[in-house]
C-alpha positions as CSV (number, residue, x, y, z in Angstrom):
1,X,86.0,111.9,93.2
2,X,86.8,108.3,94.1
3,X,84.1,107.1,95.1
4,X,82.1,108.1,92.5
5,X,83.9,105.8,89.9
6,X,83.1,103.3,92.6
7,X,79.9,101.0,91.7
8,X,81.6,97.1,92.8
9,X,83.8,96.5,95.5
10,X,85.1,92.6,95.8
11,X,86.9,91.7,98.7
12,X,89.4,88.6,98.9
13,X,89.8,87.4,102.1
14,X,86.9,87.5,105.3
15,X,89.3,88.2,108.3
16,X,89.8,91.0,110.4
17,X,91.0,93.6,107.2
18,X,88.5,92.3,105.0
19,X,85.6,92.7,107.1
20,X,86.7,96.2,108.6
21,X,86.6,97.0,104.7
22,X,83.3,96.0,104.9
23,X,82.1,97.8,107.8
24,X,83.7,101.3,107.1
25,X,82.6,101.5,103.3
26,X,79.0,101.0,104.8
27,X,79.6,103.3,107.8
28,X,81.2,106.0,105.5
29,X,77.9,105.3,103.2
30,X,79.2,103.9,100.0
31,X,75.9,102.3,98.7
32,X,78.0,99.9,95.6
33,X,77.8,97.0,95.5
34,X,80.1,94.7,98.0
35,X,81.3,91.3,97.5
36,X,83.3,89.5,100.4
37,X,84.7,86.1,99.6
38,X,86.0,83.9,102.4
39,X,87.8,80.5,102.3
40,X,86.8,79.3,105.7
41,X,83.2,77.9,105.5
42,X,82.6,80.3,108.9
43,X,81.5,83.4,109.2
44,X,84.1,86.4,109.9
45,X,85.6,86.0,113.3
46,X,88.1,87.1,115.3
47,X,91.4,85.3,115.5
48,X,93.1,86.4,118.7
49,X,91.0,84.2,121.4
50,X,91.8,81.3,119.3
51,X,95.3,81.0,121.3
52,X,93.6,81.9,124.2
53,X,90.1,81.8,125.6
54,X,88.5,79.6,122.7
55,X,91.5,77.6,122.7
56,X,90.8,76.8,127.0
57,X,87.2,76.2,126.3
58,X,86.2,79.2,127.7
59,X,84.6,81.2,124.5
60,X,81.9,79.8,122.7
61,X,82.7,79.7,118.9
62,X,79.6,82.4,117.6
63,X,81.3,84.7,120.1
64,X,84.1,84.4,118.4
65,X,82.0,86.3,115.0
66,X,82.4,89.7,114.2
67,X,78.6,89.8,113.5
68,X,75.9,87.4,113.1
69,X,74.8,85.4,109.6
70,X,71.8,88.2,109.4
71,X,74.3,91.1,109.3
72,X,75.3,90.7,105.9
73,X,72.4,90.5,103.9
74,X,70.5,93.1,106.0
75,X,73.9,95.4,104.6
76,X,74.0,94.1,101.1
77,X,77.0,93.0,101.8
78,X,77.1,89.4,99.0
79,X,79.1,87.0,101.9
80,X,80.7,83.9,99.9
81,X,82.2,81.0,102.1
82,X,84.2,78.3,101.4
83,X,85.3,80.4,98.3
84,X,89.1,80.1,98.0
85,X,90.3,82.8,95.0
86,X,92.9,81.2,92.7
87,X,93.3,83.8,90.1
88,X,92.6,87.2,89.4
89,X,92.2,88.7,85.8
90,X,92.9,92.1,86.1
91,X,92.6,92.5,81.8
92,X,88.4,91.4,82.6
93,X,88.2,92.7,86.5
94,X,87.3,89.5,87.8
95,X,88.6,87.4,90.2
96,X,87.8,83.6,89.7
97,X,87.4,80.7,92.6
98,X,88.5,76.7,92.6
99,X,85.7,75.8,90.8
100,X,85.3,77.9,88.3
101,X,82.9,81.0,89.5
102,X,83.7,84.5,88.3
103,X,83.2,87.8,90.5
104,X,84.0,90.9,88.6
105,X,85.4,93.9,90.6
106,X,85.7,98.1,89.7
107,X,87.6,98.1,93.0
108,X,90.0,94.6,94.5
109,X,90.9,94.7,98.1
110,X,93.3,91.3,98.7
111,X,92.6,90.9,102.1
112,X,94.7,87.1,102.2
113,X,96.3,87.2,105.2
114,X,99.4,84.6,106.2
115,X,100.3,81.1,106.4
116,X,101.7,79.4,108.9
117,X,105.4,77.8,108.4
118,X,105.8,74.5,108.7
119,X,109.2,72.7,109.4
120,X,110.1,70.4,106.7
121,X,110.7,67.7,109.7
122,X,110.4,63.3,109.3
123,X,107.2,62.8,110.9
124,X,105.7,65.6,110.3
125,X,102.3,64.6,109.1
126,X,101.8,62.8,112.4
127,X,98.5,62.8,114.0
128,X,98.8,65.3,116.5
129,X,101.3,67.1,114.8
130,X,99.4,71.2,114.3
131,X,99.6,74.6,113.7
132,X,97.4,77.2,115.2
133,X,96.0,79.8,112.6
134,X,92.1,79.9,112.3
135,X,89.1,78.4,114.1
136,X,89.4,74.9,112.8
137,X,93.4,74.5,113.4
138,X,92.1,75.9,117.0
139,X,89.2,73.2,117.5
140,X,91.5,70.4,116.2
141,X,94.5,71.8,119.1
142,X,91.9,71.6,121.7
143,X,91.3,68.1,121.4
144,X,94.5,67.1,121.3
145,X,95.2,68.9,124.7
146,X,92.4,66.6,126.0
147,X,94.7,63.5,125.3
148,X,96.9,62.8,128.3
149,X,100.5,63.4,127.5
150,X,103.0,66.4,127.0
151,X,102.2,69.1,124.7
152,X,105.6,70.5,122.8
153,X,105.4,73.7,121.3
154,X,108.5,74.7,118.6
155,X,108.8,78.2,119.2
156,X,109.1,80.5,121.8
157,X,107.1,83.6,120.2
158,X,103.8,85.2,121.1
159,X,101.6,82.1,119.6
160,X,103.3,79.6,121.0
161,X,103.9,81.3,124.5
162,X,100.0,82.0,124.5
163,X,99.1,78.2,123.9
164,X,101.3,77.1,126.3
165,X,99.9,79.1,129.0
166,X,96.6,77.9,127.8
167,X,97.8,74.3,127.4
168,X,99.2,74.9,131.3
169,X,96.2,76.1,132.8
170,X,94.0,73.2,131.5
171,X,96.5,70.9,133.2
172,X,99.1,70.0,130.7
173,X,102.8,69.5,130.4
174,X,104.2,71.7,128.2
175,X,107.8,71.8,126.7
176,X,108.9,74.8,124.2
177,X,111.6,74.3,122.0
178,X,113.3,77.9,121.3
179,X,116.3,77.6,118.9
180,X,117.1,81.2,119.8
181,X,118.8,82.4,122.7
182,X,115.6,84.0,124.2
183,X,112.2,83.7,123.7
184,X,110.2,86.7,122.0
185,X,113.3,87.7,120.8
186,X,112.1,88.8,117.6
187,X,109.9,91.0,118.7
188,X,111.3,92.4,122.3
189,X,114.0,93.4,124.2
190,X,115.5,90.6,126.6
191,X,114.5,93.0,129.7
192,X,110.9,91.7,128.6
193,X,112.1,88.2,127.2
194,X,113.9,86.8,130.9
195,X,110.4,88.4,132.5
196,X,108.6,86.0,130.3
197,X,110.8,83.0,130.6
198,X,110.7,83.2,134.4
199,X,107.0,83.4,134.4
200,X,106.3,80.2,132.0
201,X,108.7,78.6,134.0
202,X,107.5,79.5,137.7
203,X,104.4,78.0,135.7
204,X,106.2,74.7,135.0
205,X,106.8,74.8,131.4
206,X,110.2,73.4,130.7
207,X,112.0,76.1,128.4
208,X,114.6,75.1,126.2
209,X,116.3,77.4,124.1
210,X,119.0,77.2,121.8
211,X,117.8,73.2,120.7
212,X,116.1,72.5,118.0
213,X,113.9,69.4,116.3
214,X,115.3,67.4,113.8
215,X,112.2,64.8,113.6
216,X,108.6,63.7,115.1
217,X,108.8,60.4,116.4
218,X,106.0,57.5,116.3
219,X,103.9,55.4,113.6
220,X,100.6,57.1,113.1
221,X,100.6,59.2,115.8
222,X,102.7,61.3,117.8
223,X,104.9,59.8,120.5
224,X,107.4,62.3,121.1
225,X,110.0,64.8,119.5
226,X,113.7,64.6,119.1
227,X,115.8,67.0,119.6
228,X,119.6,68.7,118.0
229,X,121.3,67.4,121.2
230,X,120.1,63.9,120.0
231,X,117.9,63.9,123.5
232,X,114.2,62.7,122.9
233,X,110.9,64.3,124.7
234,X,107.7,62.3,125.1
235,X,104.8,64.1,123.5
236,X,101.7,63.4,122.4
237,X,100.9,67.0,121.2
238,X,103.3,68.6,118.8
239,X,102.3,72.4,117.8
240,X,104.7,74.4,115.3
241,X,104.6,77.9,115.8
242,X,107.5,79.4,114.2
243,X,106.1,82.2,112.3
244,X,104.0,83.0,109.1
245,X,104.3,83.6,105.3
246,X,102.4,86.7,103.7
247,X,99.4,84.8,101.1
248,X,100.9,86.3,98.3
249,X,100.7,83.7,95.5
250,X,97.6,85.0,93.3
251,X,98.9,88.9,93.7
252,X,102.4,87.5,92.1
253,X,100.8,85.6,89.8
254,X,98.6,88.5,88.5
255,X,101.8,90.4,88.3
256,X,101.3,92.4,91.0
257,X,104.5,93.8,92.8
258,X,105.4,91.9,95.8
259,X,108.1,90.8,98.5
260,X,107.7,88.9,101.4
261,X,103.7,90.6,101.1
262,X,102.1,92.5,98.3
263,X,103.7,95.9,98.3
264,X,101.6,98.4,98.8
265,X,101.6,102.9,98.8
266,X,100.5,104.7,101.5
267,X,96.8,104.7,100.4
268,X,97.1,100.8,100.5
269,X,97.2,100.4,96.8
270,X,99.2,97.7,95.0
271,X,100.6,98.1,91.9
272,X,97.7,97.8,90.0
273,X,95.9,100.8,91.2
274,X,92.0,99.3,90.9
275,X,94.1,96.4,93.5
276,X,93.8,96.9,97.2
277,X,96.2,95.1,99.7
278,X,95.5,94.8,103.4
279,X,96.3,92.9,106.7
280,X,98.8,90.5,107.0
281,X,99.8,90.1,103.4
282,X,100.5,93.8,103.0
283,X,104.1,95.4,102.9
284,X,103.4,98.7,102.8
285,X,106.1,100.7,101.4
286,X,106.6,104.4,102.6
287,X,107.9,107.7,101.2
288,X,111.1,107.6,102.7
289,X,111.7,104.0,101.0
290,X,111.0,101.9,104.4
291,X,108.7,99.2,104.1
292,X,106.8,97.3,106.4
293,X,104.2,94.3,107.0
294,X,102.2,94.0,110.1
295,X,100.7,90.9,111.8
296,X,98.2,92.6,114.3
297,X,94.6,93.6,114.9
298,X,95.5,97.0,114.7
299,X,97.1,96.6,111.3
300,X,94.4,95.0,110.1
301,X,91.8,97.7,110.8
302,X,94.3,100.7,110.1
303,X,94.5,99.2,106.5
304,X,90.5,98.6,106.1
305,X,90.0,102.2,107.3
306,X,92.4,103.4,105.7
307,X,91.2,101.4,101.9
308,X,87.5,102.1,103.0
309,X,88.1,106.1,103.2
310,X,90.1,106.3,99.8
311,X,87.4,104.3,98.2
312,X,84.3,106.1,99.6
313,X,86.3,109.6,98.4
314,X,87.2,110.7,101.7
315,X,89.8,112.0,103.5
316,X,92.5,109.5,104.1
317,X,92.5,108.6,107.8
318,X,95.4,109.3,109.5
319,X,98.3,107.2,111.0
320,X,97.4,105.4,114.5
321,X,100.7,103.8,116.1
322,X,100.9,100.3,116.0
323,X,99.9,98.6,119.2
324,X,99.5,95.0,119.9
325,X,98.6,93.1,123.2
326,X,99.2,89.3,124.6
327,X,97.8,87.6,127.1
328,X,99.7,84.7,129.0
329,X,98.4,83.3,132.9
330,X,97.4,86.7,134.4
331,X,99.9,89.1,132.3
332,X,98.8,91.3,129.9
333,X,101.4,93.2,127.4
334,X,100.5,95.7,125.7
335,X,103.4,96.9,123.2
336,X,102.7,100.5,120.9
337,X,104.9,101.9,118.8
338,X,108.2,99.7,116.9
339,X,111.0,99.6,118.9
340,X,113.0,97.7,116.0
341,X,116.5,98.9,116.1
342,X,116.3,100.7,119.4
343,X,119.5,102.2,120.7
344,X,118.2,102.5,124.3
345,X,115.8,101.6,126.7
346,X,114.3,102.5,130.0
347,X,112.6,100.2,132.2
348,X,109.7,101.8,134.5
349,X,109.1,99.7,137.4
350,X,110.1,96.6,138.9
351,X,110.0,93.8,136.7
352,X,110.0,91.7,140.1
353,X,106.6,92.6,141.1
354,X,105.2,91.9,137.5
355,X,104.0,95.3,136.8
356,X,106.2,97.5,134.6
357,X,107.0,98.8,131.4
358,X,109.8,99.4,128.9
359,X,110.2,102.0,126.8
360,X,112.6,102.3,123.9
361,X,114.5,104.9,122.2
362,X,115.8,105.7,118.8
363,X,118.4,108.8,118.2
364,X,117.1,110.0,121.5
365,X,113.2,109.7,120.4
366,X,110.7,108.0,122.3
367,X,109.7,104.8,119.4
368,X,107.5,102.4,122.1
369,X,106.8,100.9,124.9
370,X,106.0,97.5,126.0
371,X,103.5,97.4,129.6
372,X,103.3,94.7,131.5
373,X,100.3,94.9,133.3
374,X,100.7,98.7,133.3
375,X,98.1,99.9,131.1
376,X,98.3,103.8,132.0
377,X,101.9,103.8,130.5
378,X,100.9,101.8,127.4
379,X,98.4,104.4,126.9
380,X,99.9,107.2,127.6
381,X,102.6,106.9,125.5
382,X,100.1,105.5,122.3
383,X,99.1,108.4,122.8
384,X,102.3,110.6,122.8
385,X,103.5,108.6,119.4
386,X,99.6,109.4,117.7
387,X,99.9,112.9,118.7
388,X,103.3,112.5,117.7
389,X,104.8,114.5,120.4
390,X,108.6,114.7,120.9
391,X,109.7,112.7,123.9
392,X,113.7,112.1,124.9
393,X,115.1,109.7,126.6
394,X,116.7,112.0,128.9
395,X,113.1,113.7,129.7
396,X,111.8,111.1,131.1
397,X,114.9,109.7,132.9
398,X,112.8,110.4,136.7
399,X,111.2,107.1,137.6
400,X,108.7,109.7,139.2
401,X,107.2,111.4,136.2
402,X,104.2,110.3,135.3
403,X,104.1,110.3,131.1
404,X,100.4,111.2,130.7
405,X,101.9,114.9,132.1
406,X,103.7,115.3,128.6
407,X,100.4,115.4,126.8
408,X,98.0,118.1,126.6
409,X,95.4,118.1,128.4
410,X,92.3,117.2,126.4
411,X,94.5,114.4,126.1
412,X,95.4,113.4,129.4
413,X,91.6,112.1,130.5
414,X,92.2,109.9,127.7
415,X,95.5,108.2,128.7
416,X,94.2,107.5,132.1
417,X,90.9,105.6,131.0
């Protein structure tokens, strides 16, 4: 049994994955010995409100903690901050910080997470000039939105379309730079992306898209941006949100198999199999030779339970869809499922009245949804993809039919709460 070989667990990385390690190895009663190493000199906290509430003042920080600092000794669990891993020795089983400390392992979990990009721009280490990843990058944004001046985010995607609400509801100007033709076009269909540029707009941001920076202007600080068209913006804020890249450097370097994230099997393991990946560094590869990394909350605990249960020597838990939410003025998304490479889609509702939802198809096959402010069709169809029920696009053509009448009904009471 697994977790009988299981005395030491170390854990890289005190985010959401590492922590929900944490929690279900307890939960699931491993008694070994835990070891969770964070670089941040914080205790492990939730990143989502950091764009949001936090970010307008409206969170206090030790909300933003998972648990308090007496959590983790009353569990056993050895909490490290400040303790950035640079290398990992898998022939010795340790793992070994910036200054030199050793902690051996039986079991690695390489909980890393991402880093944000940042555009190789003149100017760019301007005062004023940030990125928006954990509580610090957050604290640092806040100020700056207390200067008067325009806040210009480069970006159009769910991070930067969540500060700028934020940045607009505390009273600022906001400009976002989108060098794509839509915004959230990575991740929706543009039914969902023209809802969201007439909102921010009806809001006052000023949208560009299809421009692009090509430098930071000012001495010190931040003055204001210019632009492809040769056009200059006045800013005093500057915010790059343009994506992330998987922390991957010390799995590589250990020789661990990776691409664009650590590749990991179904059960989460690497290639190493006493190495764990999970969260945003992860690319898990599947048995039909897919592969994929996920940058949610929901990824993030999946792959914690998931690692937890193969370590403790129980059954491995079994796929939840992936689901995701945003919040931006008073509109909530909430997308389940992947609708990457959808063939069709149905839209349910009037996107006019800013309560609807979108629902995409693959061969015929129901893949996910995306609700705006419609959280009884975001749930009932997480719940058709969990139970992975067979849904057509041609079943649920009638604008009339409710979808929580496709599940059975244990089920339904579910969907509707």
């Amino acid at each position: 049994m697994p977790g009988a070989e299981t005395k030491s667990v170390t854990i890289v990385g005190a985010g959401q994955a590492g922590l929900q390690v944490v929690l279900s190895l307890r939960r699931r009663g491993f008694s070994g010995r835990i070891t969770l190493l964070g670089d941040e000199n914080h205790l492990p906290y939730q990143r989502p409100p950091l764009s949001k509430a936090f970010l307008k003042g409206e969170l206090e920080e030790r909300r933003l903690y998972f648990k308090p600092a007496t959590f983790y000794p009353d569990q056993g669990i050895d909490l490290h901050r400040s303790a950035s891993v640079t290398r990992i020795d898998r022939s010795k089983r340790v793992v070994v910080t910036g200054n030199g400390r050793e902690f051996g392992y039986d079991r690695l979990v390489l909980a890393t997470g991402a880093t944000p990009l940042r555009i190789p721009l003149p100017g760019s280490n301007r005062d004023g000039v940030c990125v928006l990843r954990g509580i610090d990058d957050a604290m640092a944004l806040r100020e700056f939105l207390l200067r008067d001046g325009r806040l210009v985010v480069v970006g159009g995607g769910y991070i930067g379309l969540e500060v700028a609400s934020a940045a607009r509801q505390l009273g600022r100007d906001v400009s976002v730079i989108e060098r794509l033709p839509r915004v959230m076009s990575r991740v929706t269909s543009p039914v969902v992306s023209d809802f969201y540029l007439d909102l921010h707009r009806r809001h006052g941001v000023d949208i560009r898209l299809g421009e692009t920076i090509t430098g930071i202007l000012g001495d010190d600080r931040v003055i204001g941006v210019r632009l492809g068209s040769g056009a200059e913006l006045a800013a005093t804020t500057v915010l790059v949100g343009v994506g992330v890249q998987p922390n991957q450097q010390i799995a590589a370097e250990a020789g661990l198999r990776c691409d664009n994230g650590i590749l990991v099997d179904d059960g989460l393991r690497t290639s190493d199999p006493s190495i764990y990946a999970a969260g945003d560094c992860a690319r898990r590869v599947f048995p039909d030779g897919h592969t994929l990394r996920l940058e949610s909350v929901h990824g993030a605990r999946d792959h914690g339970e998931r690692i937890a249960a193969n370590l403790a020597g129980d059954a491995v838990v079994p796929d939840d869809p992936p689901w995701f939410w945003s919040d931006q003025y008073d509109v909530k998304l909430q997308t389940a499922g992947l609708s990457t490479g959808f063939a069709e889609l149905q839209v349910r509702g009037d996107p006019g009245t800013g309560h609807f939802s979108v629902l995409y198809f693959l061969n015929q096959e129901l893949t996910a949804v995306d609700a705006v402010n419609d959280p009884s069709t975001f749930m009932a169809v997480k719940q058709l993809l969990k139970k992975q029920i067979r849904v057509t696009a041609n079943e649920v053509r009638d604008p009339k039919l409710e979808l929580k009448a496709l599940l059975p009904a244990t089920t339904q009471r579910k969907a509707t709460q």
